[in-house]
N, C-alpha and C positions, 0 to 999 in steps of 0.2 A: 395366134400367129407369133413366130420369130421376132423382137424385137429389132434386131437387125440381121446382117448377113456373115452369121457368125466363119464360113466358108473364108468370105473376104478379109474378114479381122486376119485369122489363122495366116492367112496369103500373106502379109507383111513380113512373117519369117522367112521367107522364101526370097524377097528381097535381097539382092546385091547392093553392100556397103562398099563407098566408092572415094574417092577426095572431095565430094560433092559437102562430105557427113566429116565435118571441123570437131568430133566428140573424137573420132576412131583415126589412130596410126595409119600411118603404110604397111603397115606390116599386116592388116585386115583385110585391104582394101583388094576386092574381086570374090570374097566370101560371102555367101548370107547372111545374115543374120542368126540364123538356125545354127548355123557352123560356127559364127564366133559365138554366142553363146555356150555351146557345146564344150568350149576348152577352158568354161569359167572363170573369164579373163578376171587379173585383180586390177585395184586402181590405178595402183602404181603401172599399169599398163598400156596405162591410157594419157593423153597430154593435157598438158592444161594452157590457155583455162576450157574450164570442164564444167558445163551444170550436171547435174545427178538432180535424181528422184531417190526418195527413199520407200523400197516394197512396204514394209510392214507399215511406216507412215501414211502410203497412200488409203491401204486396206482400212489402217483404224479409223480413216478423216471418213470413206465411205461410210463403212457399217454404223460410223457414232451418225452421222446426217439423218440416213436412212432413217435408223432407231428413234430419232429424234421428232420427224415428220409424224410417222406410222404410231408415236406415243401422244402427239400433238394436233390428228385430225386434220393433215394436210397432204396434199401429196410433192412431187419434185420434180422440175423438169430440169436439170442441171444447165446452166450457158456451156455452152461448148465451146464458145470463145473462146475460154481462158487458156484450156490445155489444143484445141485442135486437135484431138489425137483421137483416132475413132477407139484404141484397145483401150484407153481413158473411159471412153462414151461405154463401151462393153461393159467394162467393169460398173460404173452406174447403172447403168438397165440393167445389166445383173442382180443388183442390190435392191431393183424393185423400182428404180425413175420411170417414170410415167412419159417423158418424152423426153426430148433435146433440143435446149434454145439455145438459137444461134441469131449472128445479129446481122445478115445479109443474104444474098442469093448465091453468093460463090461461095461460101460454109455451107449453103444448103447442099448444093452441088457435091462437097465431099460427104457431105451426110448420106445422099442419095448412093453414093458410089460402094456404101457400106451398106446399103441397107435398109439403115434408120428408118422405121416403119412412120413414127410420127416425131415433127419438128414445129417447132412456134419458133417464128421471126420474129424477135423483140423490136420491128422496125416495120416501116412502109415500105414496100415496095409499092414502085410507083413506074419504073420504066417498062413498057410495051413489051420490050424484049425478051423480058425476065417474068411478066406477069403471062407472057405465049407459052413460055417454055413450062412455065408449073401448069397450066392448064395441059398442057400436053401429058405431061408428067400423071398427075391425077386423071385422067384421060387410059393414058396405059397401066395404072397399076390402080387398081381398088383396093389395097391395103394399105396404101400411103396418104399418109395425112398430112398439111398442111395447116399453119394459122399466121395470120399478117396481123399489124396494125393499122389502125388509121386512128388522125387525132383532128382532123375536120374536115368538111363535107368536101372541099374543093380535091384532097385524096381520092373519096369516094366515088367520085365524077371520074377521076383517070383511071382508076380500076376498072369501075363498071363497063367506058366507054372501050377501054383496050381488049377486057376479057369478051365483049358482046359483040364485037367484029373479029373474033376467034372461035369462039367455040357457039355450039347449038343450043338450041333451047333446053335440052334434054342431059346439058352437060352436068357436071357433079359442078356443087356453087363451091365458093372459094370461101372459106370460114375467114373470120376478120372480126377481130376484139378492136375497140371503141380504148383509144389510150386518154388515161386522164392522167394531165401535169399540176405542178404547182407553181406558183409565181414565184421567178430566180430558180426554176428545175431547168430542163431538157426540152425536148418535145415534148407534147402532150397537152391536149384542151387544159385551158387554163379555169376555167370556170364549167358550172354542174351544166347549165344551159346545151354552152358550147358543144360539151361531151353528150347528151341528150339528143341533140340534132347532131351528129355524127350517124351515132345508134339507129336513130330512125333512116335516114339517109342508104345505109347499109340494109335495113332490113326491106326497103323499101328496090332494092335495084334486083334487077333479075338474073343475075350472077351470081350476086355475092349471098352469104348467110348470117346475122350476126350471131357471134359466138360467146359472145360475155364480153368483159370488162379488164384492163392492165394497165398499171404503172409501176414508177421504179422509183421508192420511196428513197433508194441512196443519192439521189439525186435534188435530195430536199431535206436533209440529215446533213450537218454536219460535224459531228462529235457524242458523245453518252452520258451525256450529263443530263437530269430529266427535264431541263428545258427543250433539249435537242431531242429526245425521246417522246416527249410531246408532240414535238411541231410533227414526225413522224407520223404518229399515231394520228391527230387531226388529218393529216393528208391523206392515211387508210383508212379513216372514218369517209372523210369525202368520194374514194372509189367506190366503195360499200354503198354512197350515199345512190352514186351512177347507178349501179347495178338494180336496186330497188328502183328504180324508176323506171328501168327499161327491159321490166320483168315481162310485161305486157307485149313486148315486140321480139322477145323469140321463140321460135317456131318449139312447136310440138313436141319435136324431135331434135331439139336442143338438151343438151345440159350444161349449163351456163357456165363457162369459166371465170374465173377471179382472179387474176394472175398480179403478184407482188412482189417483193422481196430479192435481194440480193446476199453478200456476206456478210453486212455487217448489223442487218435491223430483222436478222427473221424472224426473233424470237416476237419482234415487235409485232408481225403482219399476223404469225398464229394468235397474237390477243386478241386483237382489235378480226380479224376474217373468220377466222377455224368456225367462229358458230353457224356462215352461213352455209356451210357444208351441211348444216343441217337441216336447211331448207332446200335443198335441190343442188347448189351448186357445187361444183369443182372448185375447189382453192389450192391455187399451185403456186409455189416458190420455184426461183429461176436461181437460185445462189451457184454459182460455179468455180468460186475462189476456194472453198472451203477442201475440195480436192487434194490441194499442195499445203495452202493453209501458206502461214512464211514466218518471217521473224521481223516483222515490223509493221507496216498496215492494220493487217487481219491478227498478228497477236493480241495488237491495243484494243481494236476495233471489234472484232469479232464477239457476236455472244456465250461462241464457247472457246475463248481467247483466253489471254490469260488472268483476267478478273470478268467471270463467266455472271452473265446476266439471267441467265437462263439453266435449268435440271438437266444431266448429261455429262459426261465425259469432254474434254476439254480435247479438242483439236491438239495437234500438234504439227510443227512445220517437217515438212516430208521433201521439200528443195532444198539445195544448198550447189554452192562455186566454191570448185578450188583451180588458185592462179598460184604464180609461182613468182618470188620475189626475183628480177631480175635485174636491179641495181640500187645500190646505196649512195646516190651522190652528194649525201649531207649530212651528218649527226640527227637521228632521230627521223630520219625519213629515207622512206625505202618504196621504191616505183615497182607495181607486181603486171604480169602481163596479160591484164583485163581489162576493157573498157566500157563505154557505153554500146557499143557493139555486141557484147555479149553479158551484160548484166542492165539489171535493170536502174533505174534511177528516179524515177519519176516520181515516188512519194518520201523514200529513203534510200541513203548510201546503203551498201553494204555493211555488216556486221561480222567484225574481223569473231571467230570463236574459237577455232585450233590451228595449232602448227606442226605438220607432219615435218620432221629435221629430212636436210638432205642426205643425212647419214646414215646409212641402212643400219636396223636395230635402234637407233638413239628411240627414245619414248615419244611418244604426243604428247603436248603441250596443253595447256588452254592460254589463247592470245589474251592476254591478260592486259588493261592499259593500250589497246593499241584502235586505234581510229580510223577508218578510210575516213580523207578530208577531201577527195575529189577525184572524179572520171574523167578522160578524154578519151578519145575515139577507142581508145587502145590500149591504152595503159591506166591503171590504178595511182593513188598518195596513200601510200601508210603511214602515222605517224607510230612511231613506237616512243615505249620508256624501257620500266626495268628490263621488261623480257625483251632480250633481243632476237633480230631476226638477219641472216647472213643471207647472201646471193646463195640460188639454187633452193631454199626454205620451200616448203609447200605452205599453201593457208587455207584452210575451211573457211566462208563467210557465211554467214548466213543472208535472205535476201527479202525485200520486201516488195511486194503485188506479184502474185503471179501472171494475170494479165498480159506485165509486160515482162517476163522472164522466159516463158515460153517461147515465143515467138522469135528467140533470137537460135533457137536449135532446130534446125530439121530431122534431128535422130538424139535422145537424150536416153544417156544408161541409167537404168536403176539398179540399184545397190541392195543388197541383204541387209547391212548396219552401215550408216554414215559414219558412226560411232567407232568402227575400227580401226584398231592400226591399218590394215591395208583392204579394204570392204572387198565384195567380190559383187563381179558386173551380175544379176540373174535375170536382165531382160535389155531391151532394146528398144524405147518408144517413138515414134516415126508421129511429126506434128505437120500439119498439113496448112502451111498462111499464106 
């Protein structure tokens, strides 16, 4: 079967760009997608500020992941979070992902709208509403799969009780992984016990099925140093510990998942899990940052970052913004027009890196000495020294979390070379939050 509905992916070019889409001019706006494409728009064509993807960025962050699992005894189900973008999601099932985690029921929903044959909810669903509608769902399509969380029994109880005054006795059960946390994490049973009577709980109700075991070790990680890389590893020793205990309580026709891992510990979860793939189970990684990859977070951070923890090809950052300096009201400070509106902020400023000149032909720059010192809604602080930078100046940043980068685009171009004087648009990515 189709991983998803590749019909529907394709349908996005067919799509009308409107004022709705803050990436694309007036001068676009009542075309498709297909048709601006077609006249392979250049950068300078387009306004700022502006995120970009970079193509061959995104393909190598794929392929390297991929290669990385499939040489490591693991498989991948990417977050889909991060980008929203179902031709994103393509491109990973493409590559061989195993499914798509998402962290709610309205991402499930665009998932469904595409296709997506199989999705894990990093989360509980818990409202009547939404646990109707996936039974309906799995009800009408027997190729689409489903996986929730629960991290204590009193979850188990409103699932059970919501799906058993919905569906019949005969209905397909709702798979549901057993979450284990750690003390100062997230959600997730805080202790082995806890997560044990979860497991039973679930296998025990007449809906549900259990389906293995998950947690999210960046949630209990903070930094790469091997004390930090320990405590990691001790908390995927302790999921592994769950799953061997509650080897006894899934059905037959189980194959036990082990789900872990994010963008910044995977090489950690293939240590410490990959072996029990060879007892029966499924061990999947949910990393969905590593996609765009960035220049700040996931560069530090990352195990194939830029002091790589782990055998592979090193990521590279595939996002970037360009703003446009549009006033100098100081010596050594220059306001560009971006703000927290459209770039992200939340782990790191921006990263000032080139300077397209306002003057057609002049060279690119590298922003040499120059510092974003702060966002507001809307506008940028650049500090500059020697290199100066004039009203009208364009500036590459580079950007850190994709997470929250994404989300500020409803339609984000990608670029052939970030790297050129004037790159050329060769796609159109449509993010769905």
């Amino acid at each position: 079967m189709p991983a998803y509905d590749a019909d529907a992916v394709a349908a996005l070019a067919d799509q009308q760009v409107s004022w709705q889409d803050k990436a694309l001019p007036p001068a676009f706006w009542g075309r498709t997608v297909a048709e601006v494409l077609a006249d392979k728009p250049k950068l300078s064509q387009l306004p700022t500020p502006l995120m970009t993807l970079s193509a061959p960025g995104l393909r190598h962050n794929v392929d390297t992941l991929a290669r990385w699992c499939t040489r490591h005894g693991v498989e991948l189900a990417p977050h889909g979070k991060t980008t929203m973008a179902p031709a994103l999601w393509a491109m990973q099932l493409d590559a061989g992902s195993w499914a798509i985690t998402l962290a709610n029921v309205f991402q499930l929903g665009v998932a469904r709208a595409y296709g997506v044959r199989r999705v894990l909810i990093a989360n509980a669903v818990i409202s009547p509403l939404q646990l109707r509608w996936i039974a309906d769902e799995l009800a009408a399509d027997p190729e689409f799969e489903v996986l929730v969380w629960a991290d204590s029994v009193r979850t188990v109880e409103i699932m059970e009780a919501a799906r058993s005054a919905h569906v019949g006795p005969d209905a397909r059960p709702l798979d549901v992984l057993v979450e284990v946390g750690g003390i100062g994490g997230r959600t997730g049973a805080r202790d082995a016990e806890t997560a044990v009577a979860v497991g039973a709980a679930i296998a025990d109700a007449s809906t549900l099925r259990l389906a293995g075991v998950a947690g999210y070790e960046g949630a209990i990680g903070h930094g790469v140093d091997e004390a930090d890389l320990e405590e990691v590893r001790a908390y995927l020793r302790d999921l592994a510990e769950v799953h061997h205990r509650l080897r006894d309580r899934y059905g037959e026709d189980v194959v036990p998942i082990v789900s872990a891992g994010g963008s910044q510990y995977f090489e950690q979860v293939a240590k410490v899990l990959a072996s029990l793939a060879g007892e029966g189970a499924r061990v999947v990684l949910r990393s969905g940052a590593y996609i765009a990859h960035d220049d700040g977070m996931y560069r530090r951070m990352s195990p194939l970052g830029e002091t790589p923890r782990t055998d592979g090809d090193q990521l590279v950052p595939a996002m970037h913004a360009w703003v446009r300096i549009t006033s100098q009201p100081e010596p050594g400070l220059a306001i560009f027009d971006a703000g927290r509106r459209d770039l992200p902020f939340d782990q790191d400023l921006p990263e000032p890196q080139l300077i397209r000149p306002r003057d057609e032909g002049s060279p690119v720059l590298a922003a040499t000495g120059m510092t974003v010192s702060n966002l507001n809604d809307q506008h940028g602080f650049l500090l500059f020294g020697d290199v100066p930078v004039v009203i009208g100046d364009e500036l590459r940043v580079g950007l850190s979390h994709p997470c929250t980068a994404f989300d500020k685009w409803g339609l984000i171009p990608v670029v052939d070379d970030p790297d050129a004087a004037d790159p050329v648009v060769v796609d159109l990515v449509r993010t769905f939050f």
